[in-house]
C-alpha atoms as a printed R data frame, in Angstrom:
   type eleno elety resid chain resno       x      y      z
1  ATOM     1    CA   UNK     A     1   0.000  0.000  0.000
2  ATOM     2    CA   UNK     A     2   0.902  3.445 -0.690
3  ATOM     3    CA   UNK     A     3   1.047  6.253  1.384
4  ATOM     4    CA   UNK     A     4  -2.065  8.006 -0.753
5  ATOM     5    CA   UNK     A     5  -3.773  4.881 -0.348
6  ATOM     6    CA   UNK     A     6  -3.517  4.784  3.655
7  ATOM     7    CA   UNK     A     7  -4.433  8.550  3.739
8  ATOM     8    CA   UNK     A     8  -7.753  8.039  1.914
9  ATOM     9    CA   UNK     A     9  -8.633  5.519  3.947
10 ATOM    10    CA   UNK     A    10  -8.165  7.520  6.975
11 ATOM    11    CA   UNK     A    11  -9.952 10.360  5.436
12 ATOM    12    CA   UNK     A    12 -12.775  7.747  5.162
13 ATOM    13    CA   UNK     A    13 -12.358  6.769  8.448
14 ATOM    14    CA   UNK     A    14 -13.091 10.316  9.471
15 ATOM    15    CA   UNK     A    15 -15.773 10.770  7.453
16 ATOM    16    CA   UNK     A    16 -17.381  8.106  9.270
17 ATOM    17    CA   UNK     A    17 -16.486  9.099 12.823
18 ATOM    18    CA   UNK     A    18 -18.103 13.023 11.807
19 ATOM    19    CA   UNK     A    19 -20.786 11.470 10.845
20 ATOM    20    CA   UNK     A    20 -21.598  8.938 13.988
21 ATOM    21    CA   UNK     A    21 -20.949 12.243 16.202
22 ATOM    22    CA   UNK     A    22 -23.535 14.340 14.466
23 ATOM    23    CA   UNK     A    23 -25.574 11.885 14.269
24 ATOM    24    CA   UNK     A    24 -25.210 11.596 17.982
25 ATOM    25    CA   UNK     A    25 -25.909 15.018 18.902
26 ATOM    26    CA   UNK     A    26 -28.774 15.051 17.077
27 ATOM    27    CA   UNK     A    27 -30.479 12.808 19.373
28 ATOM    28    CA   UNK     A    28 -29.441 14.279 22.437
29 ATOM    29    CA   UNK     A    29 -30.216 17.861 21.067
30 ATOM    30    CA   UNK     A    30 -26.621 19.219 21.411
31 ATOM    31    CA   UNK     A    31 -23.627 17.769 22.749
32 ATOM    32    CA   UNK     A    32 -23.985 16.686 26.447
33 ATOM    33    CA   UNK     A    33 -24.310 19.341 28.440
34 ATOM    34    CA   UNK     A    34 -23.683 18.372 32.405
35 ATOM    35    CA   UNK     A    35 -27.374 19.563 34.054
36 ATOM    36    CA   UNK     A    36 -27.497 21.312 37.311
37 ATOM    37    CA   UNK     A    37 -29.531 19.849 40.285
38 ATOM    38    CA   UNK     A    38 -30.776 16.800 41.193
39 ATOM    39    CA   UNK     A    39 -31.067 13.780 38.568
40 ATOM    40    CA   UNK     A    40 -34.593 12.695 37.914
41 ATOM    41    CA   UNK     A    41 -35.224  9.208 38.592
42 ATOM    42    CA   UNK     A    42 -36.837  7.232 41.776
43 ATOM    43    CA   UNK     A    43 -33.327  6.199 43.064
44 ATOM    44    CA   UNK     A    44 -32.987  9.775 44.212
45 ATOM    45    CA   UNK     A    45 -36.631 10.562 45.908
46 ATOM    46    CA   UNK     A    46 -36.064 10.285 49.568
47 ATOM    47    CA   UNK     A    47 -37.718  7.504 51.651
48 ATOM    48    CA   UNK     A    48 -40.131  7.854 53.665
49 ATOM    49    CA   UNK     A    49 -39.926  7.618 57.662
50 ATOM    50    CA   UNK     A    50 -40.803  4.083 59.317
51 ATOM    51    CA   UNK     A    51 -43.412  6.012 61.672
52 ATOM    52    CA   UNK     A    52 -44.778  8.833 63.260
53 ATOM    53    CA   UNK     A    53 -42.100 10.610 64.981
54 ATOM    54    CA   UNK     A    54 -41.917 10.161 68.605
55 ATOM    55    CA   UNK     A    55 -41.945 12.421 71.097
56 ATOM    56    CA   UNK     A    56 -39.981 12.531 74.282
57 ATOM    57    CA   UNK     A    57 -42.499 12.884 77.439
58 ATOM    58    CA   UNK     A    58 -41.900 14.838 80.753
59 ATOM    59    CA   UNK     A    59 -43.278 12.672 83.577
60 ATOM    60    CA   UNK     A    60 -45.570 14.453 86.380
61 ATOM    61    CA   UNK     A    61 -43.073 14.628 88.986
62 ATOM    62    CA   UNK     A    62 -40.219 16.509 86.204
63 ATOM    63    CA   UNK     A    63 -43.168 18.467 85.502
64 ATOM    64    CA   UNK     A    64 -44.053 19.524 88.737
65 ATOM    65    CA   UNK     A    65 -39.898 20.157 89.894
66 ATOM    66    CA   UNK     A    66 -39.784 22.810 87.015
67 ATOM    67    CA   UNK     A    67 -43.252 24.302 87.848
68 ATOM    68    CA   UNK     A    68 -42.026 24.720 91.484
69 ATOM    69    CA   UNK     A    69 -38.601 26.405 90.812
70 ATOM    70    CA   UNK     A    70 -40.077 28.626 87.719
71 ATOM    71    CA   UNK     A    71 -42.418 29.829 90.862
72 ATOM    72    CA   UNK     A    72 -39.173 30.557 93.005
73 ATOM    73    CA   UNK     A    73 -37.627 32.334 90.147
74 ATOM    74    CA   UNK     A    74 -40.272 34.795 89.072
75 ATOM    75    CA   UNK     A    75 -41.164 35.525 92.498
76 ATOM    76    CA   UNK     A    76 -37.258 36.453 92.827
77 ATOM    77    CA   UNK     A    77 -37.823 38.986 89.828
78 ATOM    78    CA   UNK     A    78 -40.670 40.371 91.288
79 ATOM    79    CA   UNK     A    79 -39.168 41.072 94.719
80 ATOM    80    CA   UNK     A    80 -36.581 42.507 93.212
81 ATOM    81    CA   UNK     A    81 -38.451 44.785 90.982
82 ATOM    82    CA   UNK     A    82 -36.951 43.165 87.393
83 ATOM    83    CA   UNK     A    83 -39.415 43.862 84.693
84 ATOM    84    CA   UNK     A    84 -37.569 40.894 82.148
85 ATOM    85    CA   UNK     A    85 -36.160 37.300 83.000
């Protein structure tokens, strides 16, 4: 083979690779742009929780220990004349 041979066939070649990449972009409307944000798809919706969400309870007596000193302070405030906390 001769070197004019081996460069039409690469010019062929080419040819052939321009025309698989336009082809290409056609389909995809451009060439690929990277998008911003989250992907579409279900593998990225978040899951939902097992359960209601529990709450933490205060028992009677906890209750009643904070009710009590909350007295003591604001009766402190108001002896000594404080109009805030």
């Amino acid at each position: 083979m001769d070197i004019n041979q081996i460069v039409e066939r690469l010019r062929a070649e080419r040819n052939k690779l321009e025309a698989a990449i336009q082809a290409l972009e056609g389909v995809g409307g451009g060439p690929a742009a990277k998008r911003r944000g989250r992907p579409p798809g279900n593998a990225n919706k978040p899951t939902p929780t097992a359960g209601p969400k529990k709450t933490r309870g205060m028992s009677a007596a906890a209750r009643k220990r904070i009710a009590e000193v909350m007295r003591k302070r604001w009766a402190a405030a108001k002896k000594s004349g404080k109009k805030r906390l």
